[in-house]
Backbone as XML, in Angstrom:
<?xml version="1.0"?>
<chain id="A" units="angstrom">
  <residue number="1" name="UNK">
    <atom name="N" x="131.351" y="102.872" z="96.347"/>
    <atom name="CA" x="132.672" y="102.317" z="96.317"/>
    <atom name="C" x="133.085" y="102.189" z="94.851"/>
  </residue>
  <residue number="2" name="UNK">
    <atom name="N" x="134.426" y="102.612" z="94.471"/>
    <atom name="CA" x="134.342" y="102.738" z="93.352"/>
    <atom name="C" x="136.046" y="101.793" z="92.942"/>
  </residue>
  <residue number="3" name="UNK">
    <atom name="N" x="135.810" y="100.955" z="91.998"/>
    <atom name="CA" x="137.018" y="99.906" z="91.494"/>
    <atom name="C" x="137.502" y="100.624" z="90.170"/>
  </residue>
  <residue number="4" name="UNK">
    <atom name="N" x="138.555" y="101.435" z="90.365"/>
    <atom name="CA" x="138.966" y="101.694" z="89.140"/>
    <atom name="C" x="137.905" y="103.135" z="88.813"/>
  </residue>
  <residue number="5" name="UNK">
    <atom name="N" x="137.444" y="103.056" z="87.505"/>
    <atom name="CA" x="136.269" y="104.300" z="87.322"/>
    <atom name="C" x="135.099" y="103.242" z="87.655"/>
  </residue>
  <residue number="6" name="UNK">
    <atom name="N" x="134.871" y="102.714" z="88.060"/>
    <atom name="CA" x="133.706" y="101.727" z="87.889"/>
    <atom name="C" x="132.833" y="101.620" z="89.546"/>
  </residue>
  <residue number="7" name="UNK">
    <atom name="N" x="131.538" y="102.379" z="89.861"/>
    <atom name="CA" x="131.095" y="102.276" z="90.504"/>
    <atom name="C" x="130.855" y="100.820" z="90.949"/>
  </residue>
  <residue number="8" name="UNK">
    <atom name="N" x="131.173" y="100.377" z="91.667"/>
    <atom name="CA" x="131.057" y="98.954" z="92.078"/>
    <atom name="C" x="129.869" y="98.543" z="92.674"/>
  </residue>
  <residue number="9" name="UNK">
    <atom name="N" x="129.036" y="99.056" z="93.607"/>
    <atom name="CA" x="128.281" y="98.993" z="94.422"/>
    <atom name="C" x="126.968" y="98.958" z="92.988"/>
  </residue>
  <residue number="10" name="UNK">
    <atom name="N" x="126.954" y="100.139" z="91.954"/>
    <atom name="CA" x="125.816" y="100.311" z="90.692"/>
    <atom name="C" x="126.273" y="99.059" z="90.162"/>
  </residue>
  <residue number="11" name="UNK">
    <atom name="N" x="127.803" y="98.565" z="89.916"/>
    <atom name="CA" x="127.334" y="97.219" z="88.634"/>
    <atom name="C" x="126.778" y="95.919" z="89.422"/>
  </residue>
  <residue number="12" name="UNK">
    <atom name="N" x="126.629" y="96.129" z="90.932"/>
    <atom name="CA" x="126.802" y="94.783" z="91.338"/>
    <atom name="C" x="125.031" y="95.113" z="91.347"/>
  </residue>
  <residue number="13" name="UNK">
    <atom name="N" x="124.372" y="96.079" z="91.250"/>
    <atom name="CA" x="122.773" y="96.066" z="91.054"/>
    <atom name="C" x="122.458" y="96.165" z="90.155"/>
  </residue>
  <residue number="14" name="UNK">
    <atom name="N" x="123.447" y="96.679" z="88.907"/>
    <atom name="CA" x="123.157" y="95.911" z="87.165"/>
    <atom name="C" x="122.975" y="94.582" z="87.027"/>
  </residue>
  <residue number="15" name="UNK">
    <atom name="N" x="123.811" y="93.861" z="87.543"/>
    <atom name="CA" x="124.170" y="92.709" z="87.307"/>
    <atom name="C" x="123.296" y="91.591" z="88.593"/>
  </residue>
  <residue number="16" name="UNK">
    <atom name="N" x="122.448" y="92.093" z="89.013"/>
    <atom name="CA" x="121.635" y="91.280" z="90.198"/>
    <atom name="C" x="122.364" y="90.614" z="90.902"/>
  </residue>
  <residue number="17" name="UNK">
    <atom name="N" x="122.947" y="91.200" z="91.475"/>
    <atom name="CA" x="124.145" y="90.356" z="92.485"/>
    <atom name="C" x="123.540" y="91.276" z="93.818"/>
  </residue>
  <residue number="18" name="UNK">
    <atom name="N" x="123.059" y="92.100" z="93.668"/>
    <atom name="CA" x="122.049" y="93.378" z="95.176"/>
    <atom name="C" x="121.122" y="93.944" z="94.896"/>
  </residue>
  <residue number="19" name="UNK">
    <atom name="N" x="120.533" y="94.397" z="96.223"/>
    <atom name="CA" x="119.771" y="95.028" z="96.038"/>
    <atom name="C" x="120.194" y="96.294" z="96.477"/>
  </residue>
  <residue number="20" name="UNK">
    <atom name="N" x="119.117" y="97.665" z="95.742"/>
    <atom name="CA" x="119.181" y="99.130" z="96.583"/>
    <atom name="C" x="118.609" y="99.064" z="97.920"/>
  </residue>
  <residue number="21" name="UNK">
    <atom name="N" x="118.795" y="99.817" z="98.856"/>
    <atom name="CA" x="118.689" y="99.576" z="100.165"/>
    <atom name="C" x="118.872" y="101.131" z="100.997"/>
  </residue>
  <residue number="22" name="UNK">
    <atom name="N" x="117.831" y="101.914" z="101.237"/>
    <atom name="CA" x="117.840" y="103.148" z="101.584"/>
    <atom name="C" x="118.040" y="102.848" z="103.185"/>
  </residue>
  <residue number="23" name="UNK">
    <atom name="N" x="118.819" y="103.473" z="104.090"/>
    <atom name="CA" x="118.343" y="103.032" z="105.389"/>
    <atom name="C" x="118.064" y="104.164" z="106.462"/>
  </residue>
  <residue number="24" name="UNK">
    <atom name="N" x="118.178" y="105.396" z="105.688"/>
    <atom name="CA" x="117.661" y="106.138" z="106.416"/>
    <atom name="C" x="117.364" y="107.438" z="105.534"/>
  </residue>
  <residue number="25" name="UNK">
    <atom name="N" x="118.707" y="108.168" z="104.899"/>
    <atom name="CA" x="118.425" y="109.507" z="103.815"/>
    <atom name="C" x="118.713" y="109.264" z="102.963"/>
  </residue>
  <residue number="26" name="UNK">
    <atom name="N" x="117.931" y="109.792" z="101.745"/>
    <atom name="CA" x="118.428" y="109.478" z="100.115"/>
    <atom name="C" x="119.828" y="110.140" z="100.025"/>
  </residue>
  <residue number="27" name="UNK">
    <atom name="N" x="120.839" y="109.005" z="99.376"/>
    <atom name="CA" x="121.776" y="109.498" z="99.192"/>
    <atom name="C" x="122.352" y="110.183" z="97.608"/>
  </residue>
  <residue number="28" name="UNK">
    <atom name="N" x="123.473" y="110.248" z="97.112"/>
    <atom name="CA" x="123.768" y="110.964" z="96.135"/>
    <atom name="C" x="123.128" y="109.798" z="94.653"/>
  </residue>
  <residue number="29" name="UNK">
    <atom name="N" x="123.548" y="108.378" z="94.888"/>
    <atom name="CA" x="123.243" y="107.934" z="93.716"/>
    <atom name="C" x="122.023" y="106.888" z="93.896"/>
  </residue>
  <residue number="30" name="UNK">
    <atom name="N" x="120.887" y="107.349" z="95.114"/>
    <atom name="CA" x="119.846" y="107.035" z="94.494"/>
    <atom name="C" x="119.005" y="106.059" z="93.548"/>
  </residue>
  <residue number="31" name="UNK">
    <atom name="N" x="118.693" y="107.276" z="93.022"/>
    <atom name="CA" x="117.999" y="107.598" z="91.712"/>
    <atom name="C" x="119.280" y="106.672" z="90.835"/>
  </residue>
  <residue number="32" name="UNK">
    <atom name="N" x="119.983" y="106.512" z="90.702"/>
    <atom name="CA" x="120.843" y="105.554" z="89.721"/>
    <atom name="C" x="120.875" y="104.104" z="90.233"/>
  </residue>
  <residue number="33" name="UNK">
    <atom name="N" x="120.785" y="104.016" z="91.511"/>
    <atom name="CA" x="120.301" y="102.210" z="92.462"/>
    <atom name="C" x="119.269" y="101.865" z="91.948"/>
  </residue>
  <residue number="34" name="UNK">
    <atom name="N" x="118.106" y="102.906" z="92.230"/>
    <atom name="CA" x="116.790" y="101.881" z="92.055"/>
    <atom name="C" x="116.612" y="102.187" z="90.708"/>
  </residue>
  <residue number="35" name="UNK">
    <atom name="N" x="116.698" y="102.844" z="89.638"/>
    <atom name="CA" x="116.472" y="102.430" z="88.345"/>
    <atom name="C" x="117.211" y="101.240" z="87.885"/>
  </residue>
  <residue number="36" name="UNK">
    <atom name="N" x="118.898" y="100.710" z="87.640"/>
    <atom name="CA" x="119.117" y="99.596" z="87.949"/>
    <atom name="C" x="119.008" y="98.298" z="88.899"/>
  </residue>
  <residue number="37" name="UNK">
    <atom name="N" x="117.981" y="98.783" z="89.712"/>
    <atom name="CA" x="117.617" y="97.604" z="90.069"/>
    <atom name="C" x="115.912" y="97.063" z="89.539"/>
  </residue>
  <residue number="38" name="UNK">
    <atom name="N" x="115.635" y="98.246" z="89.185"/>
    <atom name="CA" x="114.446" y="97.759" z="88.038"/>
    <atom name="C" x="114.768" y="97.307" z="87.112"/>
  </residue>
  <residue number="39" name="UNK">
    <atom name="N" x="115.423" y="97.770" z="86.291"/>
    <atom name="CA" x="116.055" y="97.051" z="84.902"/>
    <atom name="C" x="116.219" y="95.683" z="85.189"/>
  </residue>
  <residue number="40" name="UNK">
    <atom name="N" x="117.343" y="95.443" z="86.190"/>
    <atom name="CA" x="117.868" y="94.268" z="86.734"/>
    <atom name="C" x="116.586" y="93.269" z="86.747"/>
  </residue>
  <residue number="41" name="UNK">
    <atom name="N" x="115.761" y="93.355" z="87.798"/>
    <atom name="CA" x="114.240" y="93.184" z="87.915"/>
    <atom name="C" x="113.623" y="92.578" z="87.136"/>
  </residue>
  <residue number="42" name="UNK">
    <atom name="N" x="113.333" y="93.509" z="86.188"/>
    <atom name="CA" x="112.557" y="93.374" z="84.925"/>
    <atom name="C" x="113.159" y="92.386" z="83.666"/>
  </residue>
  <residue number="43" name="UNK">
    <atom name="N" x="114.452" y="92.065" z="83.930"/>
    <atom name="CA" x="115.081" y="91.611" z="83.166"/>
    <atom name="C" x="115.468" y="90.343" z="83.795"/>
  </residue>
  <residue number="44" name="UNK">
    <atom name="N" x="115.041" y="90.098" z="84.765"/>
    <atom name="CA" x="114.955" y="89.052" z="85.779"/>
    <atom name="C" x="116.852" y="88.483" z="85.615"/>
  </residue>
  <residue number="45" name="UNK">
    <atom name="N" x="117.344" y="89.290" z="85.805"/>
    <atom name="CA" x="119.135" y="89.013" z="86.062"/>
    <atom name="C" x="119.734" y="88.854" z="87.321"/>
  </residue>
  <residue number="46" name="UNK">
    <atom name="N" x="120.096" y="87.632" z="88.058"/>
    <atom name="CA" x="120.968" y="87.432" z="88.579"/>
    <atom name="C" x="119.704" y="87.302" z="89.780"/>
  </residue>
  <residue number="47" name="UNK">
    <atom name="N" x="119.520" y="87.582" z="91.000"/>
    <atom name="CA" x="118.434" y="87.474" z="92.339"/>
    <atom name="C" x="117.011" y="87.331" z="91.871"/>
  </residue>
  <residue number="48" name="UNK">
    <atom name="N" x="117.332" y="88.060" z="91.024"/>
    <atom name="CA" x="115.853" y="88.511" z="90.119"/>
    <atom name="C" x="115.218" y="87.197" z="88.939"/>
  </residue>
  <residue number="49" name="UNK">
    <atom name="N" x="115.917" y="86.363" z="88.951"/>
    <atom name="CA" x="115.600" y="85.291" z="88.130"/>
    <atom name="C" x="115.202" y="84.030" z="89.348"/>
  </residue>
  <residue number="50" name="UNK">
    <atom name="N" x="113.880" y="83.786" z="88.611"/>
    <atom name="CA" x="113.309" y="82.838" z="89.254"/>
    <atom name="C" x="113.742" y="81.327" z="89.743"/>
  </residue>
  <residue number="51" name="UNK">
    <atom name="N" x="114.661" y="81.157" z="88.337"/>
    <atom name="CA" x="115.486" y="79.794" z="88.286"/>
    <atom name="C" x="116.520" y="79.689" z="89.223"/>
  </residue>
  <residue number="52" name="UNK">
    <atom name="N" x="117.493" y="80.933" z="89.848"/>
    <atom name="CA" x="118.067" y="81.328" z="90.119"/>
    <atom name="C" x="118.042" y="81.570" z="91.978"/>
  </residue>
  <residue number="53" name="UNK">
    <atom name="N" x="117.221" y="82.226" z="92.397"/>
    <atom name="CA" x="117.027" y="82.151" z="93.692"/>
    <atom name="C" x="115.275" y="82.253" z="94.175"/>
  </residue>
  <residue number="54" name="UNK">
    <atom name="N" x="114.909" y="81.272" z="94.265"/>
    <atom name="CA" x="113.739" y="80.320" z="94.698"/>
    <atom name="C" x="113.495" y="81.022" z="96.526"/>
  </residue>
  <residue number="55" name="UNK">
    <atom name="N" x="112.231" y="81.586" z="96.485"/>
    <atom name="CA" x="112.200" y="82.003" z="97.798"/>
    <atom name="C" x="111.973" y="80.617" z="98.576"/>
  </residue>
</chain>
């Protein structure tokens, strides 16, 4: 889904607001989900921060 030029669906898994979520075939952007959602991850931003959402 895209806002403007701005993939919406990629910033909202930059920004740890989602996760990637395959549910059946790899689709076109992938490979661009789950590397930002590692980054995201690793950078513990937004879901990904401990302080933040407490299982």
């Amino acid at each position: 889904m895209y806002l403007d030029d701005i993939n919406a669906n990629l910033n909202m898994i930059e920004r740890g607001y989602a996760k990637e979520y395959t549910y059946d075939k790899p689709y076109k952007y992938v490979e661009d989900f789950e590397n930002a959602e590692n980054i995201a991850s690793n950078l513990k931003i937004g879901i990904w921060n401990p302080q933040i959402c407490k299982n």
